[in-house]
C-alpha positions as semicolon CSV with decimal commas, in nm:
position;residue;x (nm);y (nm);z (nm)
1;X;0,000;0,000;0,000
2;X;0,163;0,356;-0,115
3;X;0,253;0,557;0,193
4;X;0,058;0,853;0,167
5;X;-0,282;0,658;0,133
6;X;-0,149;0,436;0,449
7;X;-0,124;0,774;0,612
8;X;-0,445;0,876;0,553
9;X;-0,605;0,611;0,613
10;X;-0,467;0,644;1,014
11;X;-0,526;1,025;1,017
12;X;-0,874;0,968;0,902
13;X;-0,939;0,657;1,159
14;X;-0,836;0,878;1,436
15;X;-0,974;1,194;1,345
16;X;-1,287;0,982;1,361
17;X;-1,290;0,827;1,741
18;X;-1,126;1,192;1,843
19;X;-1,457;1,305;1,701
20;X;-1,718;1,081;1,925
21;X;-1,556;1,245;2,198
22;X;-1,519;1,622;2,144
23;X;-1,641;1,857;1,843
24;X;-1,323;1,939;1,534
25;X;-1,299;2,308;1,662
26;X;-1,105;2,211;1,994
27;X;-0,906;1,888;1,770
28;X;-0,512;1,995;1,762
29;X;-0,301;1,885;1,500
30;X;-0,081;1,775;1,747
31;X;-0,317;1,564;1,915
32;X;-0,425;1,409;1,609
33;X;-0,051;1,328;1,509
34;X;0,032;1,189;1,822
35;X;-0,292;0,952;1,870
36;X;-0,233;0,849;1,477
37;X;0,115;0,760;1,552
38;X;0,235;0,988;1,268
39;X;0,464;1,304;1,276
40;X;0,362;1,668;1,142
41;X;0,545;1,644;0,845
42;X;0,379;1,309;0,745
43;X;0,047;1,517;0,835
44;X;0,156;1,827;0,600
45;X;0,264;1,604;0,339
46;X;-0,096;1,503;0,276
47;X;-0,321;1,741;0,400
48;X;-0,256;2,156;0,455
49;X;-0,509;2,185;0,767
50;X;-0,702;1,970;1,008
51;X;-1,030;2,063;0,779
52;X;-0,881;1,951;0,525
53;X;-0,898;1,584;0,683
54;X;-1,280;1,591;0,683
């Protein structure tokens, strides 16, 4: 599986559960990267915001 679509795939997964718990406007980047396992750059190498993501 290509890299950037593996990425993805655990950005979106995460940015999913992160949702059931609290609403996107208080979501960090930061705590998105760290609960998807992934660094910044890996996040800004596929998307330019967290909107983006949804």
């Amino acid at each position: 599986m290509n890299k950037s679509i593996k990425t993805k795939k655990q950005v979106s997964k995460t940015l999913i559960k992160l949702l059931n718990y609290k609403p996107l406007d208080l979501i960090t980047i930061k705590e998105l990267t760290e609960k998807a396992n992934i660094s910044r750059t890996a996040f800004y190498n596929n998307f330019h915001t967290l909107r983006g993501c949804s």
